[in-house]
C-alpha positions in Angstrom: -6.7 1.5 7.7 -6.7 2.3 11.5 -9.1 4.8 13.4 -5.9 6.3 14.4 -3.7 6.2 11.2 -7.2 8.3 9.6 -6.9 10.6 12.4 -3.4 11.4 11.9 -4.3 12.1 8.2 -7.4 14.1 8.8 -6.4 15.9 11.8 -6.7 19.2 11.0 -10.1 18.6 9.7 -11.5 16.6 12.3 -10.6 18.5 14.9 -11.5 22.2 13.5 -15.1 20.4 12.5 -15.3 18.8 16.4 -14.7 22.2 17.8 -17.0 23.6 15.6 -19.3 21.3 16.5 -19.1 22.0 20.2 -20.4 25.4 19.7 -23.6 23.2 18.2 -23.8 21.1 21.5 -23.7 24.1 24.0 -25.8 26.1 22.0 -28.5 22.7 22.4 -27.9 23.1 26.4 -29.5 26.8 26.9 -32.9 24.8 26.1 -32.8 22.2 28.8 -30.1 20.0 30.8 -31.8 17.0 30.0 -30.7 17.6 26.3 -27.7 18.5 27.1 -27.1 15.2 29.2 -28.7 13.5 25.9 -26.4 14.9 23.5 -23.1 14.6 25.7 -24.3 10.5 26.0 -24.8 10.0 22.4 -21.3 12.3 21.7 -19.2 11.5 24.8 -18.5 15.5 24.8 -17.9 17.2 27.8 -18.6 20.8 27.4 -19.3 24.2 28.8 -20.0 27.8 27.8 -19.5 30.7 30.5 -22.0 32.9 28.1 -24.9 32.4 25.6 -26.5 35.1 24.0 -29.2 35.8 21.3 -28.7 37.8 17.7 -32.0 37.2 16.0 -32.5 33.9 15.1 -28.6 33.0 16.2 -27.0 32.0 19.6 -24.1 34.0 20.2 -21.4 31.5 22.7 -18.9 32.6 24.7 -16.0 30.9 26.6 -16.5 27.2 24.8 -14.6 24.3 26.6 -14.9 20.9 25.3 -13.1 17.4 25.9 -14.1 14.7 23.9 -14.3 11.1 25.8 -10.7 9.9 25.6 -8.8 13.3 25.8 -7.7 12.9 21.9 -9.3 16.5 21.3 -9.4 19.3 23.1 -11.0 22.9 22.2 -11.3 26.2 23.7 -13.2 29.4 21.3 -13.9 32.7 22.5 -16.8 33.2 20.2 -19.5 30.9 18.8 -22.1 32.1 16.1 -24.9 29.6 15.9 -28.4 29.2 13.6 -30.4 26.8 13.2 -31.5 25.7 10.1 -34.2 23.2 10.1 -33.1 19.5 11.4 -29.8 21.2 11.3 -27.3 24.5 12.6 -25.0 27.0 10.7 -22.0 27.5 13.0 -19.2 30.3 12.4 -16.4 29.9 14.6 -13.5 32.6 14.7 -10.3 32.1 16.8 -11.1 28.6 18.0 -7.4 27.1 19.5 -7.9 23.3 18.9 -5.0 20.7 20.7 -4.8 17.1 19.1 -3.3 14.1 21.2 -3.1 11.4 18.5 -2.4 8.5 20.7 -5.5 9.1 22.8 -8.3 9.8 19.8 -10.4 6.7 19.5 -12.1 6.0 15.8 -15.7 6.9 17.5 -15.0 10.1 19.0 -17.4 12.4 16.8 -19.7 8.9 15.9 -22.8 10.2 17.5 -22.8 13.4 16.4 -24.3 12.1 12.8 -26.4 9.2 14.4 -28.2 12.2 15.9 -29.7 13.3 12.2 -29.0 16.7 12.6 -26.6 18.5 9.8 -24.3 20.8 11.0 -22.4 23.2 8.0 -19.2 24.6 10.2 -17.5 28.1 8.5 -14.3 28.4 10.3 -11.9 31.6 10.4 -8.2 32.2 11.7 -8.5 28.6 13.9 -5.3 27.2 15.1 -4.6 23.4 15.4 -1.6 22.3 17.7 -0.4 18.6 17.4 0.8 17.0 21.0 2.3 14.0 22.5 3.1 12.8 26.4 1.8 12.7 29.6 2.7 16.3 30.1 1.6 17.3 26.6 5.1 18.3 24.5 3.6 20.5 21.1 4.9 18.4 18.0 3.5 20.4 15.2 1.2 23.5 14.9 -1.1 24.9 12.2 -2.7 28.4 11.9 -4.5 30.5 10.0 -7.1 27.8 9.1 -10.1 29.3 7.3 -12.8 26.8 5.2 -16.0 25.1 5.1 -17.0 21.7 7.2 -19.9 19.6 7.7 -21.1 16.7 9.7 -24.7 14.9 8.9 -25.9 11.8 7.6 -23.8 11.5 4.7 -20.5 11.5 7.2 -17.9 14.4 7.3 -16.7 16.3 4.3 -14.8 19.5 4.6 -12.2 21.8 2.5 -9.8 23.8 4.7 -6.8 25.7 4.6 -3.8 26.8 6.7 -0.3 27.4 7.3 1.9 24.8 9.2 4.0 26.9 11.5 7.8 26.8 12.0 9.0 28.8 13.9 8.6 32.9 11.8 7.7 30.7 8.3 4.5 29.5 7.5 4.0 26.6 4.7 0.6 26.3 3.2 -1.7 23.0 3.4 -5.2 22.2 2.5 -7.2 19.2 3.2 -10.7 18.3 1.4 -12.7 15.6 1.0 -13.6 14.0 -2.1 -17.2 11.4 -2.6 -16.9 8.9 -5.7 -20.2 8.2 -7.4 -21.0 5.1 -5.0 -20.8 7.2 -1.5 -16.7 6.3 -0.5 -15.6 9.3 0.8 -11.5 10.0 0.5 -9.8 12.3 2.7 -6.9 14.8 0.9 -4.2 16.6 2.2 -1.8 18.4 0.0 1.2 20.9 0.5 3.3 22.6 -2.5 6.4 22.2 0.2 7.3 21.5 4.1 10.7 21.9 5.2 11.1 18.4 6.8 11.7 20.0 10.6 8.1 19.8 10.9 9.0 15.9 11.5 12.0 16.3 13.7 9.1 16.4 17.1 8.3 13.0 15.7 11.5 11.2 15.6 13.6 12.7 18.5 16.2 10.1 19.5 14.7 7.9 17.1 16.2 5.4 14.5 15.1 7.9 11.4 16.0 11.3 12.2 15.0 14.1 9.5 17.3 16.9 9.9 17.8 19.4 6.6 15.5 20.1 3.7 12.0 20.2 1.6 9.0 17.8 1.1 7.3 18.8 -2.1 4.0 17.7 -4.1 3.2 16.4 -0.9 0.2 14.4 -0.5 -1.9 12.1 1.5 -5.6 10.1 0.4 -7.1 8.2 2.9 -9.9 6.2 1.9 -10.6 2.5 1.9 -6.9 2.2 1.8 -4.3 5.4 2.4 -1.4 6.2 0.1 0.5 9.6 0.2 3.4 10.7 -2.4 5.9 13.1 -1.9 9.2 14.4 -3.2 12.5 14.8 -1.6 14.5 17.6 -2.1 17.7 18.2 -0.7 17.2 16.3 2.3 19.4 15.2 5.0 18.9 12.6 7.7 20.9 9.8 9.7 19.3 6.1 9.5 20.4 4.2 12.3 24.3 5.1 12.8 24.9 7.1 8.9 24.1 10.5 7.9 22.6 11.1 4.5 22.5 14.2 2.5 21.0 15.7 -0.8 18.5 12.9 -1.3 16.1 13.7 -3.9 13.4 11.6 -5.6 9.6 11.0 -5.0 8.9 8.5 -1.9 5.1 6.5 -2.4 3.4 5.1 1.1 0.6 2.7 0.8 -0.8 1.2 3.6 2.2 0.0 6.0 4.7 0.1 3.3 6.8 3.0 1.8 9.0 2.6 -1.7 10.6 4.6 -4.1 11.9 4.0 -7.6 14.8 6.0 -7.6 16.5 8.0 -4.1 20.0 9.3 -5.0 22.1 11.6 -2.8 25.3 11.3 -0.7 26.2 8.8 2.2 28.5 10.3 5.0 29.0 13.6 3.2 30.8 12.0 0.4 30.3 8.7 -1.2 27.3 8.6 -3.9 24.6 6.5 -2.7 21.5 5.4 -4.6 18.2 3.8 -3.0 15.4 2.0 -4.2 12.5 -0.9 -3.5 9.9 -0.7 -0.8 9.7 -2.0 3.2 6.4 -2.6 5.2 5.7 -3.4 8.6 6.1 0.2 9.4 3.4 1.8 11.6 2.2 5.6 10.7 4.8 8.0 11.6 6.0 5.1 14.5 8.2 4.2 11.8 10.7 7.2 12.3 11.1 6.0 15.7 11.3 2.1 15.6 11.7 1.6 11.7 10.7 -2.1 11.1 12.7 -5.3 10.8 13.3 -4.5 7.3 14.5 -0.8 7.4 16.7 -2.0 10.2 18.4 -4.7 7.9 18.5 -2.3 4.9 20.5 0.1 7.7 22.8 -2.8 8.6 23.5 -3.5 5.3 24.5 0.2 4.7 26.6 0.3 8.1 28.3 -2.8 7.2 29.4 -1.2 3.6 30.1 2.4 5.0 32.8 0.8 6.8 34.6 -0.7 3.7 38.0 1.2 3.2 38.1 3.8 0.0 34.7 3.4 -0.5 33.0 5.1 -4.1 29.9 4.5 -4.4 26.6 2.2 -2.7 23.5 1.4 -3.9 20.5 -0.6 -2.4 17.9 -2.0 -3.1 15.1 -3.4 -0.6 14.2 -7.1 -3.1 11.5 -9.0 -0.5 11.1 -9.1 3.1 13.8 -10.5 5.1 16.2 -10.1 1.6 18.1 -6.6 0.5 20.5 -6.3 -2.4 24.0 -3.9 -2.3 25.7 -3.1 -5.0 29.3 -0.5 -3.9 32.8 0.2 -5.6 36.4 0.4 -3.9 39.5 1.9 -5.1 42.5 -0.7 -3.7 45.9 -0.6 -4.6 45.4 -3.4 -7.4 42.8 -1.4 -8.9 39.0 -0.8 -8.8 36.4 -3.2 -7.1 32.6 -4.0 -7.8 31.0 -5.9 -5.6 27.4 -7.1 -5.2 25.7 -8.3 -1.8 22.8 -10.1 -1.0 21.7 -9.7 2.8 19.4 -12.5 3.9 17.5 -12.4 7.4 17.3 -16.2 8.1 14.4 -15.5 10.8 12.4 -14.2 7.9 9.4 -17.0 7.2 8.3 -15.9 3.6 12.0 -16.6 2.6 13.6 -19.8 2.0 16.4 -21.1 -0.2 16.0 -23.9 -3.0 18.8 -24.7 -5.9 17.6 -25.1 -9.3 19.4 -27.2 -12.2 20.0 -26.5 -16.0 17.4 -27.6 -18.1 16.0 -30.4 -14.5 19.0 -32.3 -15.5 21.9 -33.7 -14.7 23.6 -33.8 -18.4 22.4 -30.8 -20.0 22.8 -28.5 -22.5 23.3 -25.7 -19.0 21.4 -22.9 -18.7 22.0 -19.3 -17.9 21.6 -18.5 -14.4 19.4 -15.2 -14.5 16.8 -18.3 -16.7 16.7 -21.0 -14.1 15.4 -17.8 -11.8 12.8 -16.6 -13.7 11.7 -20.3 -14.6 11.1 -21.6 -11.3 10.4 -18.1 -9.9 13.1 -17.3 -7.7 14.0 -13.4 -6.3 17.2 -13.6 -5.7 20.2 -16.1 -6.2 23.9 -16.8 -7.7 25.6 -19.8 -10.1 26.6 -22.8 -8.4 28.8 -25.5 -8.8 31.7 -26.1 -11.1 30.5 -28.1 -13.9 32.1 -30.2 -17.2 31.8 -26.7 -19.3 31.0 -27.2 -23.1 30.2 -30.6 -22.9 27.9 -32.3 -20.4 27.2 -29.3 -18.2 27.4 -31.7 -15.0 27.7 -30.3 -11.7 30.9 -31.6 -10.4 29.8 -31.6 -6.4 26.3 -32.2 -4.2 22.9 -31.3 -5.3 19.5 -31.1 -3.0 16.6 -29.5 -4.8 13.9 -29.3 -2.5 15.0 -32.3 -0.5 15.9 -34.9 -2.6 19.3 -36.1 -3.9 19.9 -34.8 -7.3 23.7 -35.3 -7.2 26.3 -37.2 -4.9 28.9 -35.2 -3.1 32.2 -35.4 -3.6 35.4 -34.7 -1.5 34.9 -31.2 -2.1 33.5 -28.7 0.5 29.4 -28.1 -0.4 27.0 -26.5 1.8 23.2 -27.1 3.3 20.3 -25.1 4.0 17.1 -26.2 6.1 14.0 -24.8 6.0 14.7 -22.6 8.8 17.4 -21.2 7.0 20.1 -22.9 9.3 23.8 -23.0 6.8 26.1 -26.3 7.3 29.3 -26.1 5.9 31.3 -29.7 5.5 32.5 -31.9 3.5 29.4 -34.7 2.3 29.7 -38.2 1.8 27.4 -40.7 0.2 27.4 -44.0 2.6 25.1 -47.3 1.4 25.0 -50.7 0.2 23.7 -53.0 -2.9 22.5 -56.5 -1.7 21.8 -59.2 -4.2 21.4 -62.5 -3.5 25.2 -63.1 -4.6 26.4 -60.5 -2.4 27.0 -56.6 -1.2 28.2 -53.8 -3.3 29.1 -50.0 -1.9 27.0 -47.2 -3.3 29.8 -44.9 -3.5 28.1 -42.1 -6.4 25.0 -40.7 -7.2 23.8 -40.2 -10.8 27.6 -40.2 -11.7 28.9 -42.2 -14.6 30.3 -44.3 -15.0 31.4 -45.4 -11.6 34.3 -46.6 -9.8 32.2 -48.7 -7.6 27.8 -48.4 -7.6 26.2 -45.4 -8.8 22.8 -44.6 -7.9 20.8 -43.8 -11.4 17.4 -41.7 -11.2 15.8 -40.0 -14.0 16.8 -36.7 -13.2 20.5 -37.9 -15.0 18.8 -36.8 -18.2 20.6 -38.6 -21.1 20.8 -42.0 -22.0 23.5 -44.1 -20.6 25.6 -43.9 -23.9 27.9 -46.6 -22.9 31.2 -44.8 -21.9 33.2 -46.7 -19.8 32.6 -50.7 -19.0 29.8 -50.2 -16.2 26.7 -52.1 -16.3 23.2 -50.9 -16.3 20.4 -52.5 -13.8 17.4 -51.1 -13.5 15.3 -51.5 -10.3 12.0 -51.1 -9.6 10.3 -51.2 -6.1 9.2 -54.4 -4.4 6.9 -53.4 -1.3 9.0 -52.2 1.6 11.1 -48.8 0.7 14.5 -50.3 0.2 13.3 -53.2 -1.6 13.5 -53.5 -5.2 13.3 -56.1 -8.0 16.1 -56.3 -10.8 14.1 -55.4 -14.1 16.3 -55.1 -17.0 20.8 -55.5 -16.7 22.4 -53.5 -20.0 25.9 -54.8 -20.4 28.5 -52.5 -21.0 28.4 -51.1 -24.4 24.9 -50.9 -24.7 22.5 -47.8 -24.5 19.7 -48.2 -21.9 16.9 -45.3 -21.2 17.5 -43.4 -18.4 15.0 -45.1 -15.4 15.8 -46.0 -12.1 18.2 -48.0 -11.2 22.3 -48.8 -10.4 25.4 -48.8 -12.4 28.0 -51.0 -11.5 31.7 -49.7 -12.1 34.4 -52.5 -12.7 35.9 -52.1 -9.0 33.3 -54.1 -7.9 34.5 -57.9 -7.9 31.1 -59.2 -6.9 28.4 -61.1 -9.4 26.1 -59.0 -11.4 22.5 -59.5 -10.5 20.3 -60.9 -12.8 16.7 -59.8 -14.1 14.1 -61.1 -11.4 16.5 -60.8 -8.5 15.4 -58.9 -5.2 17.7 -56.8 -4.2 18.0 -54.5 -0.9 19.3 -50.4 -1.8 19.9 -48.1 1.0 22.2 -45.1 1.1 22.4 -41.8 3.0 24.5 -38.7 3.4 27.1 -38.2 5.9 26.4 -35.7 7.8 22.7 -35.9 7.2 20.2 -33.2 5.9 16.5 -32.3 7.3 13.7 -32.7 5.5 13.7 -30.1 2.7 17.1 -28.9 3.0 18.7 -27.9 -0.2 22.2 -28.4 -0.6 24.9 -27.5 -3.1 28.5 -28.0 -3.9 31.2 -25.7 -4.8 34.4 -24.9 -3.0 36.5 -23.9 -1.5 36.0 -23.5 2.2 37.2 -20.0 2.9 36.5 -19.3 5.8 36.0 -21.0 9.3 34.9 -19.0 12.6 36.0 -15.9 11.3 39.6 -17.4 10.2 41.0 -17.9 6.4 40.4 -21.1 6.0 43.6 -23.2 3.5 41.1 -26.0 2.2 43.0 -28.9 1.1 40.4 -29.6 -1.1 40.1 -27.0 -2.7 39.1 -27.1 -6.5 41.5 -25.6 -9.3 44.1 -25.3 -6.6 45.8 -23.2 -9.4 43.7 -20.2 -9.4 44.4 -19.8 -5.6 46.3 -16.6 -5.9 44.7 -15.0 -9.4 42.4 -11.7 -9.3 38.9 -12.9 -11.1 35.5 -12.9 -10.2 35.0 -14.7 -7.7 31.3 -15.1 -5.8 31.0 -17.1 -2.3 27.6 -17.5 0.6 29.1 -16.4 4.1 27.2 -16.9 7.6 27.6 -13.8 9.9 27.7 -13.8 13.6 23.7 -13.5 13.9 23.0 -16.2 11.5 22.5 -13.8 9.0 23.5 -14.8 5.5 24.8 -13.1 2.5 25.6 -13.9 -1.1 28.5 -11.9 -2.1 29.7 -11.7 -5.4 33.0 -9.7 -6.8 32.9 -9.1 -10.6 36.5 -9.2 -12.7 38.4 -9.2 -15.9 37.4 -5.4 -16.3 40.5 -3.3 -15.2 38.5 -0.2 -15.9 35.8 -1.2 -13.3 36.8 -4.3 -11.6 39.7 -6.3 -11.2 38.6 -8.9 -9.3 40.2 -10.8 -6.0 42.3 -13.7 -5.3 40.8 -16.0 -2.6 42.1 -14.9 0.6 41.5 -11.3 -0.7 37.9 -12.5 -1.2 38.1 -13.9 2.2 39.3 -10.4 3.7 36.4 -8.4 2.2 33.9 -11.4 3.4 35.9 -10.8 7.0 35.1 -7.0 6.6 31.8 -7.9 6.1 31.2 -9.6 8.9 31.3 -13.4 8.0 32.7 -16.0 10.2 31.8 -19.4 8.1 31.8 -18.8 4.0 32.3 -21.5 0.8 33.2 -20.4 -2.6 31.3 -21.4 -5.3 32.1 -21.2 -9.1 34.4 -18.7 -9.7 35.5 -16.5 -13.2 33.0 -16.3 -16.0 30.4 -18.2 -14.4 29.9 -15.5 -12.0 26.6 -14.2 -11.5 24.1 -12.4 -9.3 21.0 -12.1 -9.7 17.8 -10.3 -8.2 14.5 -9.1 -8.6 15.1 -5.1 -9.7 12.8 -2.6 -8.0 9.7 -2.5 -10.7 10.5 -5.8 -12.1 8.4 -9.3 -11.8 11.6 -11.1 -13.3 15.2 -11.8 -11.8 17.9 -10.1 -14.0 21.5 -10.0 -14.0 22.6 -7.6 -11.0 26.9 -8.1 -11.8 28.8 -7.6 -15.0 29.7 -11.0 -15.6 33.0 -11.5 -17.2 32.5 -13.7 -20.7 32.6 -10.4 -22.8 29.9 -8.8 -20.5 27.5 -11.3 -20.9 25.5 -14.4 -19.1 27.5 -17.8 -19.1 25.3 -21.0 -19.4 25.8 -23.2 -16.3 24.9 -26.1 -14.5 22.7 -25.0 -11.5 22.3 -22.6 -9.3 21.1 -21.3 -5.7 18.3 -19.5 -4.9 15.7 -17.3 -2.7 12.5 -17.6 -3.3 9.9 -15.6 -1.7 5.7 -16.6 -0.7 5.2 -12.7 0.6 3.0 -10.5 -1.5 4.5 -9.1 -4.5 5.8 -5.8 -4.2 2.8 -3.0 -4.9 4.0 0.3 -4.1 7.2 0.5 -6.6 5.2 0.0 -10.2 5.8 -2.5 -12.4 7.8 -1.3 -15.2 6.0 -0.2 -18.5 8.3 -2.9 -20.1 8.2 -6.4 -18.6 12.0 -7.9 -17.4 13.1 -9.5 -21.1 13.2 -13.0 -20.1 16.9 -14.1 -20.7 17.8 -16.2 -23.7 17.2 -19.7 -23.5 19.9 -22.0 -25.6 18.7 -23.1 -29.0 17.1 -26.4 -29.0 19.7 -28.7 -31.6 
């Protein structure tokens, strides 16, 4: 924690105890200058006194002034009671008026005042404590009525005070004390039963968070080796960025740079419900009303961009990782009700990068629910992928890239690309190569696709024995030296039923002479367009939109379902690179009726997309995310198979390396891991 974020915290303390302490210091002078210049070295206090008196074995000061060395505190006190007491003094101060400049007080401004081994024990009565910013100091919050106990000595600077913060006629109680744990850490406490939150409004003038109506209760702050505060909303309103928000309640954490919350519900714009949870960091103390962070600046786009959706009922969101928030709103339209899910995905973001994930790490499968390949390979965020031979094989039907390798060959369909700096290629990806044996060339035309038309590429990652279908032929390859050299190891005729290893299959459209075992051969292929290094890449379809157009894709799989209201769940590029997941749930009149494609593409267009691609639609639709409180991805839509999770082929995914969330807790009860298929 920063000198200046422990300031902030402690600044009704430190200050009351420093111009307590000045009375100490002046009080020193009346014996000798040279002290005085000693004591204002080791303190970097500039002081004066217009009067010093004695009352027994007391000094009686009048007219105090003090400055510490950057101008962070400033103190003025009528009247001074001082007494020594052995190494150290027992100071009452009365009507001390105390002025606090955060953004000048350095961390050592009261250092030397303990490295001199005296012990001062401060008693403080009806003090006042004014907060101020600016060149031409502006008051942002004031305290009176302060009345406790303070020290400062070799064991550091404990304290237990009390006041009222001041607004306007009303006064709000708050305390601050310190607490020592057994070892010596000492944690500084500030509490309130309830602050109207106007007492912020100084802070975020003009700013991006603007508190404007309502209570903070069970308010309080610890600072020790780390700071963390709690407090409670109640009835609040305040604008974020563009939109106003009203009767928010729930309890708000802050830890360190972050701030999080379980569960925020109140109203957006006066009307619509809205809902709130996860937590954002990167935000400076109390700067954070004024700049926010990159993260509550997203989390506000996203809410703009939904607020602006026609006949809007009701938002929710959700803050999942840095650089990644989750939406969740419902629309009446003239067909019927709408539920829609977002994921909003800052490309720019470095702990965030996309990967896909296949059923079971196999081509032929028996598919695996989406929500599973998520938690599995630890994912926290992501959405079903291809279409896929359903009930049967569970093959992808397109292009697969899984961490930069080939899993799957394209096909005419559209697909779509992600490099590792989160760059989005839409086209249509072909497979180009060639097969040369010493009796002649043969086209790779497929990748782990059988049987072929022409050559197949074979890799492990098919996943099931080559059972035969079809009259292709088997040859398996191994490597010879230089990368695209190989040696012919084993040819399986058609009809037989090799193990899956590397290797080709040869379709019957190819008119040239099989190899033969012992033959070098020469294998090279590559995508058109190509892919960087890493780039995952999956196929789907159909094109929806292109700059910012519907898009008729004459490729377009299940033609037939062109114009049919289902779910229906697409990734869409906005005009800032920024990505989004979208997903629209249907087959449930009462909640959702789901969209036909170019009504898809209109609410993408409303959302700001210019580029987007389908990917598998109806049943197989589903989002999921990592749920405030949760260590687990878990189903974020209502997918439509009865309600519940369809086994698929693959899937895309986010995948974070930032810390784990640790302000929101972890729920009591672990994310049930979703069911796995039975193993036959």
């Amino acid at each position: 924690m920063t000198a200046r974020t422990r300031t902030l915290i402690a600044a009704v303390a430190a200050a009351l105890a420093f111009g307590s302490i000045l009375g100490v210091v002046a009080m020193r002078s009346f014996g000798g200058e040279t002290i005085v210049e000693r004591l204002s070295k080791a303190t970097g206090v500039a002081l004066a006194a217009d009067r010093i008196e004695r009352d027994g074995d007391a000094y009686v000061l009048s007219g105090v002034r003090a400055r510490t060395r950057g101008g962070g505190l400033l103190a003025f006190a009528e009247r001074a009671r001082v007494e020594p007491r052995g190494a150290g003094f027992d100071v009452v101060l009365a009507g001390a008026q105390l002025f606090l400049t955060p953004e000048r007080v350095r961390g050592d401004e009261l250092r030397g005042l303990a490295a001199q081994g005296s012990a001062f024990n401060v008693t403080l009565h009806d003090a006042a404590l004014t907060i101020v910013s600016g060149g031409v100091p502006e008051p942002l919050a004031a305290i009176d009525g302060i009345a406790g106990r303070a020290a400062v000595g070799s064991e550091g600077f404990t304290y237990d005070l009390s006041g009222n913060v001041a607004l306007g006629d009303a006064r709000y109680p708050v305390a601050a004390h310190t607490e020592t744990d057994p070892a010596g850490a000492t944690t500084q406490v500030a509490s309130a039963a309830a602050l109207p939150v106007a007492v912020l409004a100084p802070f975020a003038a003009g700013s991006f968070v603007r508190p404007q109506a309502g209570f903070l209760r069970d308010v309080e702050v610890r600072a020790g080796p780390a700071m963390t505060a709690t407090v409670r909303l109640d009835d609040v309103a305040f604008t974020l960025g563009a939109r106003a928000f009203d009767g928010m309640h729930g309890t708000v954490a802050v830890a360190g740079d972050g701030i999080g919350s379980r569960a925020l519900a109140g109203r957006l714009d006066g009307t619509v419900p809205f809902e709130a949870a996860g937590e954002v960091h990167d935000l400076a103390p109390l700067l954070w009303l004024r700049d926010g962070s990159n993260d509550l600046r997203a989390m506000a786009h996203l809410i703009d961009t939904i607020a602006n959706e026609p006949q809007l009922r009701s938002v929710r969101v959700e803050a999942t990782a840095p650089g990644l928030a989750f939406g969740q709103y419902a629309l009446a339209t003239d067909h019927g009700p709408l539920a829609i899910s977002v994921l909003s995905i800052d490309p720019n973001e470095p702990t965030l990068h996309f990967d896909t994930a296949l059923a079971e790490n196999h081509i032929v499968s028996g598919g695996e629910r989406t929500s599973a390949m998520g938690v599995r390979t630890g994912a926290v965020a992501g959405v079903n992928g291809d279409y896929f031979d359903i009930g049967r094989t569970y093959q992808p039907q397109g292009m697969l890239v899984k961490g930069g390798t080939l899993v799957r060959g394209p096909t005419d369909r559209a697909a779509l690309a992600i490099d590792r700096r989160n760059n989005v290629t839409f086209a249509e990806f072909h497979i180009h190569g060639t097969l040369r044996t010493p009796h002649g060339s043969m086209p790779i035309t497929e990748f782990n696709d059988w049987p072929p038309g022409f050559v197949s590429v074979i890799t492990p990652d098919y996943g099931k024995a080559l059972s035969g279908v079809g009259n292709a032929t088997f040859v398996a390859l191994a490597p010879a030296g230089a990368p695209s050299h190989y040696r012919v190891t084993k040819v399986v005729r058609p009809g037989g039923d090799p193990a899956i290893t590397f290797g080709v299959a040869i379709g019957t459209r190819v008119r040239v002479p099989l190899p033969n075992v012992g033959d070098a051969v020469d294998l090279s292929y590559a995508l058109d367009p190509p892919l960087g290094e890493g780039a995952a890449a999956i196929g789907g379809g159909p094109t929806l939109l292109r700059d910012g157009a519907w898009y008729e894709d004459p490729h377009a799989p299940a033609p037939d379902e062109r114009n049919y209201r289902w779910p229906v769940v697409a990734l869409a590029r906005q005009t800032d690179r920024r990505l989004m997941l979208v997903a629209v749930d249907g087959r449930h009149p009462e909640r959702s009726v789901g969209a036909t494609r170019p009504e898809f593409a209109a609410i993408l267009q409303r959302l700001g997309a210019v580029d987007a691609m389908a990917l598998d639609s109806g049943g197989s639709v589903t989002l999921v995310s990592r749920a405030p409180g949760d260590a687990n991805v878990s189903v974020r839509n209502v997918p439509s198979d009865s309600s519940a999770e369809r086994w698929v082929s693959d899937g895309l995914f986010l995948y974070s390396s930032a810390p784990r969330p640790s302000i929101v807790p972890v729920l009591a009860a672990p994310t049930p891991v979703p069911e796995a298929r039975p193993t036959p």
